[in-house]
PDB file of N, CA, C and O in Angstrom:
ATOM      1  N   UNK A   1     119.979  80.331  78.139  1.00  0.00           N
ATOM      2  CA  UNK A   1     118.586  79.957  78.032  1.00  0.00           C
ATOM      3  C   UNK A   1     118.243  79.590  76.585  1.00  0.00           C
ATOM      4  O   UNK A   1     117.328  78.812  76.312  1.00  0.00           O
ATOM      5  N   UNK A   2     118.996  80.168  75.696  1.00  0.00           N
ATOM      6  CA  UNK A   2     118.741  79.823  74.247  1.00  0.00           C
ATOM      7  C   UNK A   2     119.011  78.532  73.855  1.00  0.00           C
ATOM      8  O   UNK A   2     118.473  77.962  72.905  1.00  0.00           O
ATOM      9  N   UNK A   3     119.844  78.075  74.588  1.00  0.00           N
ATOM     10  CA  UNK A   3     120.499  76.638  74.357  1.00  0.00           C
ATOM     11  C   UNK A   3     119.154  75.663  74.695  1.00  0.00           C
ATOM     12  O   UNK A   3     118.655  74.915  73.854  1.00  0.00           O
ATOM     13  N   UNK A   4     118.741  75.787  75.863  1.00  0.00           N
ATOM     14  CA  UNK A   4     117.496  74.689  75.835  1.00  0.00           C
ATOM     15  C   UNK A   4     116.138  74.868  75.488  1.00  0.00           C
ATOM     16  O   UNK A   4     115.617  75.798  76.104  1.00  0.00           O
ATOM     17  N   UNK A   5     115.472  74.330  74.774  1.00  0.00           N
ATOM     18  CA  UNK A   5     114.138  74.406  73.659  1.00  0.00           C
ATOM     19  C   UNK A   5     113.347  73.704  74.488  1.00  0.00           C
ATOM     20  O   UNK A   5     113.516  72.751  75.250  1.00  0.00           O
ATOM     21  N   UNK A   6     112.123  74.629  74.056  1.00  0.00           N
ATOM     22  CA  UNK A   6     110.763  74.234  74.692  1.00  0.00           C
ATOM     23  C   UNK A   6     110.152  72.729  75.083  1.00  0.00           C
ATOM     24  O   UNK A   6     109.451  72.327  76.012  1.00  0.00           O
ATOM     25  N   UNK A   7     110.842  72.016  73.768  1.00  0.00           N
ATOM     26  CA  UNK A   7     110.499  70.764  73.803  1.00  0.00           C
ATOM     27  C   UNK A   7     110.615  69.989  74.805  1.00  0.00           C
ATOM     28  O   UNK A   7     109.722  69.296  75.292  1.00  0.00           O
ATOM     29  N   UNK A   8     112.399  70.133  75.360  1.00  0.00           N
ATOM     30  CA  UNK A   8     112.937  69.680  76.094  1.00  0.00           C
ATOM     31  C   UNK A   8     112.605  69.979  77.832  1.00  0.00           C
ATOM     32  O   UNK A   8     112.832  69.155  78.718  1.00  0.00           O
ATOM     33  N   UNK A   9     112.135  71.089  78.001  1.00  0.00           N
ATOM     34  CA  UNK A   9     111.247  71.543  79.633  1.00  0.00           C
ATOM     35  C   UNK A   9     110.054  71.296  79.276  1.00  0.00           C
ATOM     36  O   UNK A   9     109.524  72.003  80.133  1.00  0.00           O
ATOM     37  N   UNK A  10     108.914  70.730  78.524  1.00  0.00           N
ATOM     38  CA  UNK A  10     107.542  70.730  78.396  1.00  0.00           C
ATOM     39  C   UNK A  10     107.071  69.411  80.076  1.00  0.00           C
ATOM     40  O   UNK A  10     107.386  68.250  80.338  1.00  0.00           O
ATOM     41  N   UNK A  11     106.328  70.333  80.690  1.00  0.00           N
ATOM     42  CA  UNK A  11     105.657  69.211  81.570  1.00  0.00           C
ATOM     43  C   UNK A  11     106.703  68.990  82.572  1.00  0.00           C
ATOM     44  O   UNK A  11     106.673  68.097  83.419  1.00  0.00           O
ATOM     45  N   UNK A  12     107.797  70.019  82.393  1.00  0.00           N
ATOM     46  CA  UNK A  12     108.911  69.977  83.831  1.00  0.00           C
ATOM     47  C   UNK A  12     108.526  71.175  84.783  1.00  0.00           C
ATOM     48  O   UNK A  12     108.118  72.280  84.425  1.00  0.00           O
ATOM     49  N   UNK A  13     108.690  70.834  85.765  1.00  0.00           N
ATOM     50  CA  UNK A  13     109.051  72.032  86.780  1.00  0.00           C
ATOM     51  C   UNK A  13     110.349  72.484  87.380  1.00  0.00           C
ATOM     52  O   UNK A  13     111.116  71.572  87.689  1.00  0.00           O
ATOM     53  N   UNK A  14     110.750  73.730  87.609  1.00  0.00           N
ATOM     54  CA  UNK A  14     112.235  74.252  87.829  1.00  0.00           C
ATOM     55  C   UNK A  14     111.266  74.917  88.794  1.00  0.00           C
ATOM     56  O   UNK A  14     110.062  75.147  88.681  1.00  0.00           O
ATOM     57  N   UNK A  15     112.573  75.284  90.278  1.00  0.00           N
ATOM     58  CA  UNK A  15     112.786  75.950  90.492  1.00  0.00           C
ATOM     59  C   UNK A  15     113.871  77.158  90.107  1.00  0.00           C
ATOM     60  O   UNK A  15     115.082  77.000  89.954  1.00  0.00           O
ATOM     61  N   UNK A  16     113.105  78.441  89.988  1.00  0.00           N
ATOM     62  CA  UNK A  16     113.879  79.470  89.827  1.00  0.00           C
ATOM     63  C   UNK A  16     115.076  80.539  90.431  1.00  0.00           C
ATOM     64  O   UNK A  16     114.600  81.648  90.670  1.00  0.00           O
ATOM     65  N   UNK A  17     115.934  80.465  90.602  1.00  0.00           N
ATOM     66  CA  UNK A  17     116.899  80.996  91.590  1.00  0.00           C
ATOM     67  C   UNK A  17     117.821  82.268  91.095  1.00  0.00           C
ATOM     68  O   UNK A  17     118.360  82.351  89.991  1.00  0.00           O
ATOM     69  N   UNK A  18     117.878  83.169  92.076  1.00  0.00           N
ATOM     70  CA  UNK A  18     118.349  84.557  91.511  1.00  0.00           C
ATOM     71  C   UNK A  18     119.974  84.915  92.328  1.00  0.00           C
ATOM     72  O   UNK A  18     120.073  85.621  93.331  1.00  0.00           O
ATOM     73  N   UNK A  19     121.083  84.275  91.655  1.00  0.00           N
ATOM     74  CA  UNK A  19     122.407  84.486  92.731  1.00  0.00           C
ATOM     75  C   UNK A  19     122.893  85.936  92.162  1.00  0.00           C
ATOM     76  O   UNK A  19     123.124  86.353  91.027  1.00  0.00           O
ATOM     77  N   UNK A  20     122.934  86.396  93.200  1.00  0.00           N
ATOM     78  CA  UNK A  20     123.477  88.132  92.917  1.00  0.00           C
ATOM     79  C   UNK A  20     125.021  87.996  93.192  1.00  0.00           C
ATOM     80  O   UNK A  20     125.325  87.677  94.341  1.00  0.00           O
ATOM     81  N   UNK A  21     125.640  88.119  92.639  1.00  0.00           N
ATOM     82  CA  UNK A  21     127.286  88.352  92.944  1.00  0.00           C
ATOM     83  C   UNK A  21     127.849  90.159  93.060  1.00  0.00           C
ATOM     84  O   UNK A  21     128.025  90.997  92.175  1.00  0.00           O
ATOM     85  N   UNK A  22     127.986  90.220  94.367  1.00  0.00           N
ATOM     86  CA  UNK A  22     128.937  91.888  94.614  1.00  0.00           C
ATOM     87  C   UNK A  22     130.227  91.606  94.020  1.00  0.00           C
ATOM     88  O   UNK A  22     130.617  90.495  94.377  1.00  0.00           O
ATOM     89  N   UNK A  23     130.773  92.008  93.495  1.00  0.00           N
ATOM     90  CA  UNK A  23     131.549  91.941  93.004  1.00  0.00           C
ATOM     91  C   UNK A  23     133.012  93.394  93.371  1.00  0.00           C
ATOM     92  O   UNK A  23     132.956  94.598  93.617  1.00  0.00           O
ATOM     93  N   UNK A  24     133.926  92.582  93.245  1.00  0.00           N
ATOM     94  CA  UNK A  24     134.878  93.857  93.723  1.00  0.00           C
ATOM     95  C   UNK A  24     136.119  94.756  92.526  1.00  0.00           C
ATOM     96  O   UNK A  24     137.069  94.386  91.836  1.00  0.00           O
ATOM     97  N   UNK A  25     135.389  96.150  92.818  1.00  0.00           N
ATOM     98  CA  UNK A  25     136.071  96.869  92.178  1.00  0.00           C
ATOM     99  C   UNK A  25     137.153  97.106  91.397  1.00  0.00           C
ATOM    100  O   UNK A  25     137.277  98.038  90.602  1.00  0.00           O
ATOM    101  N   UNK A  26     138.243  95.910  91.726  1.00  0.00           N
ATOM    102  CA  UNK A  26     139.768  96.077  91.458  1.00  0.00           C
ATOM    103  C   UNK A  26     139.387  94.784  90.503  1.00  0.00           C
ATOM    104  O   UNK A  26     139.419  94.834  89.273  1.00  0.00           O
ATOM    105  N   UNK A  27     138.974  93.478  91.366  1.00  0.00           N
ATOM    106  CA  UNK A  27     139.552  92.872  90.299  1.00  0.00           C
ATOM    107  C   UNK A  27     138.274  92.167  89.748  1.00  0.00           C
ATOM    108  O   UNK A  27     138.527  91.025  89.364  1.00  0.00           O
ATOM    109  N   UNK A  28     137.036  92.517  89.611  1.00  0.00           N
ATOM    110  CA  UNK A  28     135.443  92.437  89.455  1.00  0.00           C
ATOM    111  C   UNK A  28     135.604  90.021  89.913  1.00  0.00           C
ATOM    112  O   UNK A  28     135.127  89.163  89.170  1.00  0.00           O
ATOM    113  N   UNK A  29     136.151  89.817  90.856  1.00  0.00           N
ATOM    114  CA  UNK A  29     135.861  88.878  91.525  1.00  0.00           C
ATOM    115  C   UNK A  29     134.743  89.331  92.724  1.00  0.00           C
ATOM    116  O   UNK A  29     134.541  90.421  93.260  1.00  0.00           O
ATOM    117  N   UNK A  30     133.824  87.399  92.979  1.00  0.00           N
ATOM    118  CA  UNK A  30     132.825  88.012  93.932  1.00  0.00           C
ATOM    119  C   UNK A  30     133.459  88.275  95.305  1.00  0.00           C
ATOM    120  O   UNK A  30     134.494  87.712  95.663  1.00  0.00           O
ATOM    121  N   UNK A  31     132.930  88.969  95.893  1.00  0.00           N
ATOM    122  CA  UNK A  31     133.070  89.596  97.356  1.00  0.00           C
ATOM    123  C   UNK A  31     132.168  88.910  98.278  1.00  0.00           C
ATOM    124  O   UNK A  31     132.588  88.251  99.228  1.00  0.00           O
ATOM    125  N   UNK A  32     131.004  89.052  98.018  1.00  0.00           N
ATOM    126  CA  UNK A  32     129.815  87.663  98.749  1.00  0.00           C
ATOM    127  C   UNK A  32     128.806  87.706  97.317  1.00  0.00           C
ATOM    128  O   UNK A  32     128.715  88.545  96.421  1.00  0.00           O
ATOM    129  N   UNK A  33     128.057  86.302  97.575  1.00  0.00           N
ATOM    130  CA  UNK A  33     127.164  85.703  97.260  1.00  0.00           C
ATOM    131  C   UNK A  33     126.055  85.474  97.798  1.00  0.00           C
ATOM    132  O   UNK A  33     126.076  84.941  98.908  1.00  0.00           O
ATOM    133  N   UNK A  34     124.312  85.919  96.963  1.00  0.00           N
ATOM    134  CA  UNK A  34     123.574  85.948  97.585  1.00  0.00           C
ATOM    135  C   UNK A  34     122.380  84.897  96.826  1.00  0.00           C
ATOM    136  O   UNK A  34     122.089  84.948  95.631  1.00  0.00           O
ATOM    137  N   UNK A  35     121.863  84.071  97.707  1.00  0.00           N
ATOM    138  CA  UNK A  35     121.265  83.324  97.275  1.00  0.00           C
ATOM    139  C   UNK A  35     119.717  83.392  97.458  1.00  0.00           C
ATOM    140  O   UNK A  35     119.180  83.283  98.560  1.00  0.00           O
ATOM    141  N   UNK A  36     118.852  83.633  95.953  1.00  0.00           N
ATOM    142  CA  UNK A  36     117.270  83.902  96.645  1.00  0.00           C
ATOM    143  C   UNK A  36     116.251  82.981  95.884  1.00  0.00           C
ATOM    144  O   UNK A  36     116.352  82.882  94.661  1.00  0.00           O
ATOM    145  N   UNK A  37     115.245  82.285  96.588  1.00  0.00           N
ATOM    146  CA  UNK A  37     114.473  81.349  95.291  1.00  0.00           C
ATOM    147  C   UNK A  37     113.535  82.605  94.879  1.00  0.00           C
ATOM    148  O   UNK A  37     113.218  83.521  95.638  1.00  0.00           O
ATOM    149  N   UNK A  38     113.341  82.530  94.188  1.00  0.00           N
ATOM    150  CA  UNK A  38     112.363  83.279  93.480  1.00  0.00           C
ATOM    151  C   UNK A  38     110.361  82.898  93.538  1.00  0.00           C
ATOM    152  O   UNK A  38     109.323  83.379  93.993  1.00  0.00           O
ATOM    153  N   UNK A  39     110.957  81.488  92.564  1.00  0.00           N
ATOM    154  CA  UNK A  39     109.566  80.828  92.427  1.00  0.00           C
ATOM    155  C   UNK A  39     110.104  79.847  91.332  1.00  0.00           C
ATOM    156  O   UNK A  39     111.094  79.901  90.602  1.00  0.00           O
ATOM    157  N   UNK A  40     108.496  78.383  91.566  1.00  0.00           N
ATOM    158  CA  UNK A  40     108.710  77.803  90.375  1.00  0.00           C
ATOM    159  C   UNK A  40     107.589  77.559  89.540  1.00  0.00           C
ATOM    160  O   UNK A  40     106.368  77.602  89.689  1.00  0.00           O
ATOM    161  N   UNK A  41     108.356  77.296  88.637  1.00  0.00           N
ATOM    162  CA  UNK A  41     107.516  77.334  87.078  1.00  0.00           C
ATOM    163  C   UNK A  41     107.290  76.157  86.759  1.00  0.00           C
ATOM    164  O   UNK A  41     107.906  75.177  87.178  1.00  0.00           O
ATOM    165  N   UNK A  42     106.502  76.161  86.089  1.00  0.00           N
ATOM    166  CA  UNK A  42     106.025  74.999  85.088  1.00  0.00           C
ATOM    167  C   UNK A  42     105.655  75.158  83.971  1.00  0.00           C
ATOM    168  O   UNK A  42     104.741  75.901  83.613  1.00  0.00           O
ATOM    169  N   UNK A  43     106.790  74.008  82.838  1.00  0.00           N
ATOM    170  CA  UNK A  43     106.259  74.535  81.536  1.00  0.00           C
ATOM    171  C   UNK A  43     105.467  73.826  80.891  1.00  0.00           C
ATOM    172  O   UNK A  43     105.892  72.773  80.414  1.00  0.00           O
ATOM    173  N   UNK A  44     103.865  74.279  80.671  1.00  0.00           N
ATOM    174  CA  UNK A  44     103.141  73.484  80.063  1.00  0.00           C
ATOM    175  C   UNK A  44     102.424  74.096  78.534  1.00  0.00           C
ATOM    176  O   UNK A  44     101.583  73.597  77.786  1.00  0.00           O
ATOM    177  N   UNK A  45     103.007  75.094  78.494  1.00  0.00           N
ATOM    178  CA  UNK A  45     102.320  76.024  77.076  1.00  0.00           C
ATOM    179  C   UNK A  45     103.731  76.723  76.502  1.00  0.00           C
ATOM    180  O   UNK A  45     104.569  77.062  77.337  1.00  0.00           O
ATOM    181  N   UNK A  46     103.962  76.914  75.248  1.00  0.00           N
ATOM    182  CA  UNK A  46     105.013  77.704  75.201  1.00  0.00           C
ATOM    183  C   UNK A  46     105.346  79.096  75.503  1.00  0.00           C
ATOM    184  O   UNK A  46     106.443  79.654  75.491  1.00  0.00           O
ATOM    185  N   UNK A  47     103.675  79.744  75.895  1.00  0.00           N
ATOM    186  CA  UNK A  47     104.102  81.072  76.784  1.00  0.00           C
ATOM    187  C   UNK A  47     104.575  81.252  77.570  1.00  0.00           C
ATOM    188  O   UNK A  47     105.093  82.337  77.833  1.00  0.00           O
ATOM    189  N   UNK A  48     104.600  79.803  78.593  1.00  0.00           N
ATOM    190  CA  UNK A  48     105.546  79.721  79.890  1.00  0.00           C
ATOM    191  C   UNK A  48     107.597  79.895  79.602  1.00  0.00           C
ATOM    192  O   UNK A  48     108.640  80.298  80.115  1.00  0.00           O
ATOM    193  N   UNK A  49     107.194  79.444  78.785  1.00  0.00           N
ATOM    194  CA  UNK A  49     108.738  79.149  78.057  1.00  0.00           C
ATOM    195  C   UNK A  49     109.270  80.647  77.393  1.00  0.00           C
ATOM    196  O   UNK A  49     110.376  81.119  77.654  1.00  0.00           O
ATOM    197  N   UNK A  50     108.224  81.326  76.449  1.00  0.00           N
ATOM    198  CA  UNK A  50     108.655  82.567  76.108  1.00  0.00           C
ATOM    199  C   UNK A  50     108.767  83.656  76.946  1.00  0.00           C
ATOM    200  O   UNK A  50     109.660  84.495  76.822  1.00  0.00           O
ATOM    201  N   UNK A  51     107.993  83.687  77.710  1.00  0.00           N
ATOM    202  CA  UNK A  51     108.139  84.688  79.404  1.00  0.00           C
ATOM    203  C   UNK A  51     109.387  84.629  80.129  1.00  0.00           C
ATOM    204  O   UNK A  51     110.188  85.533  80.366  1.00  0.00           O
ATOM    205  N   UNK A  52     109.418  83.071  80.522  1.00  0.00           N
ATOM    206  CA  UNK A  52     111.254  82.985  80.733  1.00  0.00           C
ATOM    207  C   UNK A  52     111.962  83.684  80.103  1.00  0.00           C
ATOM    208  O   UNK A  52     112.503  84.727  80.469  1.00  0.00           O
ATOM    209  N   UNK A  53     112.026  83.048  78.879  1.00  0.00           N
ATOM    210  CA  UNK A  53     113.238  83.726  77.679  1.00  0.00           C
ATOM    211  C   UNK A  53     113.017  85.602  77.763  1.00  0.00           C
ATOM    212  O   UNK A  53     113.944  86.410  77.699  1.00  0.00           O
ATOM    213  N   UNK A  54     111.744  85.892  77.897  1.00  0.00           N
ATOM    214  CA  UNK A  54     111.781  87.837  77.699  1.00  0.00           C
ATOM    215  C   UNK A  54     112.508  87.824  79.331  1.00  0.00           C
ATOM    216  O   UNK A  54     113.621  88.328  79.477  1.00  0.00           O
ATOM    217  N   UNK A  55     111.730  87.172  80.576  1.00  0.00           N
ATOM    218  CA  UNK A  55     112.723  88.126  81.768  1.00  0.00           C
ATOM    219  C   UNK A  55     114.352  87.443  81.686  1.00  0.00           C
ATOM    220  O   UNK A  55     115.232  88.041  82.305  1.00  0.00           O
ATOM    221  N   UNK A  56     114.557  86.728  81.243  1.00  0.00           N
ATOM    222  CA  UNK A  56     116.222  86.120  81.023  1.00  0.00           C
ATOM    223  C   UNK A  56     117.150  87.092  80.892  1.00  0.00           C
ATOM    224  O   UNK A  56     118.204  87.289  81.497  1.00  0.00           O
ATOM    225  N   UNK A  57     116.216  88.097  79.372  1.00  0.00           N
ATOM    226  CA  UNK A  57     117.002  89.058  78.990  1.00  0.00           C
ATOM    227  C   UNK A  57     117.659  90.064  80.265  1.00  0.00           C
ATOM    228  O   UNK A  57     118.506  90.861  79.863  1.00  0.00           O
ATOM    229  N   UNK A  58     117.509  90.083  80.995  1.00  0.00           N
ATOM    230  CA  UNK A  58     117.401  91.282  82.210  1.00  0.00           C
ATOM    231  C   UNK A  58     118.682  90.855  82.960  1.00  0.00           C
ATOM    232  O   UNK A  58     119.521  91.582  83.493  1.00  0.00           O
ATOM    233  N   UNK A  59     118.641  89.579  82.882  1.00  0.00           N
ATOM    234  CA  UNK A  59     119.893  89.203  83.535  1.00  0.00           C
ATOM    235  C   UNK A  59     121.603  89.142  82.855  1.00  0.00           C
ATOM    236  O   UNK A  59     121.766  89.084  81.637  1.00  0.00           O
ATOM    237  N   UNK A  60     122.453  89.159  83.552  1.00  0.00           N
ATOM    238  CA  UNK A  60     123.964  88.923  83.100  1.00  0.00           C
ATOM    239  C   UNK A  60     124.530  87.556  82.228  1.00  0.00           C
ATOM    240  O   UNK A  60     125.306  87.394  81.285  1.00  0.00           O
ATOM    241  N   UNK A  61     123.638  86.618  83.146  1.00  0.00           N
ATOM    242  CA  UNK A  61     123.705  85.350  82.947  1.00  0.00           C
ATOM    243  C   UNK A  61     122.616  84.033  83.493  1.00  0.00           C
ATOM    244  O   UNK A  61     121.987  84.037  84.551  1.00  0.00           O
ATOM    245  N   UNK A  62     122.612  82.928  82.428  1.00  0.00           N
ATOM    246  CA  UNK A  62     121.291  82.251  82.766  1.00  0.00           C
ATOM    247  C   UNK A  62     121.579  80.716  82.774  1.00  0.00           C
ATOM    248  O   UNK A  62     121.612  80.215  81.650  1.00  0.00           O
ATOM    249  N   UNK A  63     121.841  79.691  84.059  1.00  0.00           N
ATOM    250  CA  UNK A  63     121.984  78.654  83.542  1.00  0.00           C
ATOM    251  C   UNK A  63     121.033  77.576  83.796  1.00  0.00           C
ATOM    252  O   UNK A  63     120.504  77.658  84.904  1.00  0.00           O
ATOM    253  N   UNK A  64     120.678  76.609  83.088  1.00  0.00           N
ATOM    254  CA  UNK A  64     119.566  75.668  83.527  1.00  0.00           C
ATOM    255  C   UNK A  64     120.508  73.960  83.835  1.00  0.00           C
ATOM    256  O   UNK A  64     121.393  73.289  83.306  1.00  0.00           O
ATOM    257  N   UNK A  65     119.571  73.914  85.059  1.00  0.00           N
ATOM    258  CA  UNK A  65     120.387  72.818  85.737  1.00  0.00           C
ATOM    259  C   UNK A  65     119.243  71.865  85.646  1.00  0.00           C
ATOM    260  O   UNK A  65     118.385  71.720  86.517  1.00  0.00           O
ATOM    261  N   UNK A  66     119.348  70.889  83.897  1.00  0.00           N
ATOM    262  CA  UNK A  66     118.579  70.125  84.197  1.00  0.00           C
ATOM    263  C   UNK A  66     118.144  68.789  85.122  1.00  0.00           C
ATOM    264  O   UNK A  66     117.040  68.256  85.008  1.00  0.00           O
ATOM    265  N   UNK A  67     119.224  68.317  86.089  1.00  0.00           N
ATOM    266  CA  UNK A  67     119.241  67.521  86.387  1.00  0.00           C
ATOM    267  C   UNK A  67     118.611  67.814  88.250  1.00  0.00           C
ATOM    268  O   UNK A  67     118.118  66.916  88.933  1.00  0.00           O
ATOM    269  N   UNK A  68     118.770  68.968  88.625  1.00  0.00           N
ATOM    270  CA  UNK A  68     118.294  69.219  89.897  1.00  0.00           C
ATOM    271  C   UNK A  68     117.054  70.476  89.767  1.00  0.00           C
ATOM    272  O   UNK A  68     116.596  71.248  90.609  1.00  0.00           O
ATOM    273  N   UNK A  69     116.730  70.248  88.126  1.00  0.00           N
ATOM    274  CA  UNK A  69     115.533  71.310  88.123  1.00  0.00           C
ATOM    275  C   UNK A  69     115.655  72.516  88.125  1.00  0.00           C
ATOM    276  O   UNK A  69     114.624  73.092  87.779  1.00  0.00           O
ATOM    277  N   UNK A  70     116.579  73.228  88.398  1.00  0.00           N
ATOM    278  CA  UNK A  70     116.599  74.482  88.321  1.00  0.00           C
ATOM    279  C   UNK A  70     117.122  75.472  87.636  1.00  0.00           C
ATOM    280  O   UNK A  70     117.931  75.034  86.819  1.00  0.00           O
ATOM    281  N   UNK A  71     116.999  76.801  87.605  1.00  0.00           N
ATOM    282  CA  UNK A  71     117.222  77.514  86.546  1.00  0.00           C
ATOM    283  C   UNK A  71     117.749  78.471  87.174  1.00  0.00           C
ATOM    284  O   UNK A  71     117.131  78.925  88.137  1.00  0.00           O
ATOM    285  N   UNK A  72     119.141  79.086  86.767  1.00  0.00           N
ATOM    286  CA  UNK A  72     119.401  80.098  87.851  1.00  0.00           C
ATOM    287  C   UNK A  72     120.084  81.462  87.045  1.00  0.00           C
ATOM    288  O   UNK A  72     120.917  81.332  86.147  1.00  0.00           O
ATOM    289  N   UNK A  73     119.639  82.625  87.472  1.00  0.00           N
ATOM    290  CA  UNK A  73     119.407  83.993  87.155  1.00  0.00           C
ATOM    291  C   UNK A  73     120.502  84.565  87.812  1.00  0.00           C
ATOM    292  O   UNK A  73     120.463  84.776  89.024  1.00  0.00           O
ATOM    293  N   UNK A  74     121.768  84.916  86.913  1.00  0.00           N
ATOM    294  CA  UNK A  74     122.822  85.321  87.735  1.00  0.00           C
ATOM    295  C   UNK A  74     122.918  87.255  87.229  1.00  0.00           C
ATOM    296  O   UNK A  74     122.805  87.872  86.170  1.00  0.00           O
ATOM    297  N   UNK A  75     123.164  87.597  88.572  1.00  0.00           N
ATOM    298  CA  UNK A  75     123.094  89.318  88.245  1.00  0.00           C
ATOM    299  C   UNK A  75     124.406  89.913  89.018  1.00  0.00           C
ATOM    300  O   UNK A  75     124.607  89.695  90.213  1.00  0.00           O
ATOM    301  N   UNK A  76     125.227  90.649  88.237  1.00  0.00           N
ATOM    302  CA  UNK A  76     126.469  91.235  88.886  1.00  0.00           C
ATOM    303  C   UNK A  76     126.332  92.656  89.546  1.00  0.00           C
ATOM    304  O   UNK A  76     125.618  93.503  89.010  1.00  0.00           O
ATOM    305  N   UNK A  77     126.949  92.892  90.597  1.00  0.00           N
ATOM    306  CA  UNK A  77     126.828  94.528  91.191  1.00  0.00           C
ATOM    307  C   UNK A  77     128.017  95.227  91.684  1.00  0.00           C
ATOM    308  O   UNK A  77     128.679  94.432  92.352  1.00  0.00           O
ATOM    309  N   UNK A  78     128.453  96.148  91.643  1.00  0.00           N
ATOM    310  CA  UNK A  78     129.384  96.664  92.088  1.00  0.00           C
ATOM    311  C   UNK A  78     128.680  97.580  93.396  1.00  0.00           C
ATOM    312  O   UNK A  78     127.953  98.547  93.167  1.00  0.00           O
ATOM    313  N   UNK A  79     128.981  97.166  94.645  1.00  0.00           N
ATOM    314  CA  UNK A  79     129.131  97.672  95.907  1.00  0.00           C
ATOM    315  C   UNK A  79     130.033  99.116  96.151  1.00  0.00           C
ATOM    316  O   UNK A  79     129.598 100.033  96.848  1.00  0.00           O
ATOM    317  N   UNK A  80     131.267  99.158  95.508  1.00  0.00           N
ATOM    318  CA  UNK A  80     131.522 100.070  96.009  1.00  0.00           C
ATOM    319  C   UNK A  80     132.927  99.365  97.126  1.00  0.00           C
ATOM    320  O   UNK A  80     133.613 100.223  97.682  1.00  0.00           O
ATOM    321  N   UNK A  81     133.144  98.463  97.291  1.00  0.00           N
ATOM    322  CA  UNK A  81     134.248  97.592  97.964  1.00  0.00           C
ATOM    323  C   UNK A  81     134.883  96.527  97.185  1.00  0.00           C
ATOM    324  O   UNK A  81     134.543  95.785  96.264  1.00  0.00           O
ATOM    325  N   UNK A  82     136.023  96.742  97.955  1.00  0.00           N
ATOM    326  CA  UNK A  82     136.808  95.717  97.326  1.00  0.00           C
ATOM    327  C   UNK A  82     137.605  94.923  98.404  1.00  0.00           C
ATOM    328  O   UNK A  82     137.551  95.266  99.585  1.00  0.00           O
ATOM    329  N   UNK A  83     138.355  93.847  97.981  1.00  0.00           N
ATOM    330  CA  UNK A  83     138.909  92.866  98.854  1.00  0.00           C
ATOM    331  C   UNK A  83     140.162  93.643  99.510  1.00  0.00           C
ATOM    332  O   UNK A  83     140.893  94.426  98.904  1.00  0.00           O
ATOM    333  N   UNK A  84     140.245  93.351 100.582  1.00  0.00           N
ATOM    334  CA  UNK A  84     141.363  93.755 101.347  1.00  0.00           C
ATOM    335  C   UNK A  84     142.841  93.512 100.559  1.00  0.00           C
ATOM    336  O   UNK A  84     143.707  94.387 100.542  1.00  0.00           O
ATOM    337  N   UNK A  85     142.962  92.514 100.068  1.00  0.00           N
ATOM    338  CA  UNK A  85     144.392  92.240  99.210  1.00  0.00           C
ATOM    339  C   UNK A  85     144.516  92.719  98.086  1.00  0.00           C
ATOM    340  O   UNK A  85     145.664  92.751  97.643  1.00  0.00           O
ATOM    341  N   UNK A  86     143.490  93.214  97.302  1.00  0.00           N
ATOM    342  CA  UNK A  86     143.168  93.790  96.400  1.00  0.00           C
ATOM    343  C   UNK A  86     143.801  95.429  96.726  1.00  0.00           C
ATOM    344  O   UNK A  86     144.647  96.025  96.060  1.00  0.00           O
ATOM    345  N   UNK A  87     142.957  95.997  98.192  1.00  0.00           N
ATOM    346  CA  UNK A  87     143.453  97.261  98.568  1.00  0.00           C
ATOM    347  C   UNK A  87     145.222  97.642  98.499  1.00  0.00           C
ATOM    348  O   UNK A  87     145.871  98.504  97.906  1.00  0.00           O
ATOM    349  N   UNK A  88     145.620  96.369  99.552  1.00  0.00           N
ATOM    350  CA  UNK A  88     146.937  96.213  99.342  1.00  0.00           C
ATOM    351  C   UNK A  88     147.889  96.740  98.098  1.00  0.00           C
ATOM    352  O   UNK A  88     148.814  97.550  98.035  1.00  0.00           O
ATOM    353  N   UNK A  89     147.370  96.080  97.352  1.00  0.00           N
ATOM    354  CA  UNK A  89     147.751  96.465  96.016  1.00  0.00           C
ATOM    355  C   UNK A  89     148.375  97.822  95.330  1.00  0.00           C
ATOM    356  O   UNK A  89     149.456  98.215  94.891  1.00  0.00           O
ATOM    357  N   UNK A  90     147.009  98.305  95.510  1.00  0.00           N
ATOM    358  CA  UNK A  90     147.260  99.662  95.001  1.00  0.00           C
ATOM    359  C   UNK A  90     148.035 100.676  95.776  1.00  0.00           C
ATOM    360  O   UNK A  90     148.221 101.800  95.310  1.00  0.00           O
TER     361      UNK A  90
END
């Protein structure tokens, strides 16, 4: 999110998107993927822009897809499972 400046989203709208990745125990690859819109924004003041940047912090990872508008909020979790070949393994 630091990478793109206010200047550059002024008077755009994104949708916001939150992909949660479970992730598995052994080898922290995803297990499933969850896909949620959130909401969208519009940046027309730079408070819109600094609000982003404070909830950004919260997340793992943040990428902005300027070309299809959107901005997406990636968050990792450990479930507690792991992949069957993974089990194998051990």
């Amino acid at each position: 999110m630091s990478e793109v400046k206010f200047g550059v989203l002024t008077g755009k709208s994104f949708d916001i998107i939150l992909i949660v990745e479970m992730l598995c125990e052994v080898c922290d690859k995803p297990l499933v993927t969850r896909e949620r819109l959130l909401r969208r924004i519009q940046f027309l003041r730079i408070e819109d822009y600094q609000n982003l940047t404070n909830r950004a912090g919260i997340y793992d990872r943040v990428e902005v897809d300027m070309e299809n508008a959107r901005i997406y909020f990636y968050s990792h979790d450990y479930p507690g499972d792991i992949h069957p070949e993974c089990a194998e393994k051990l």
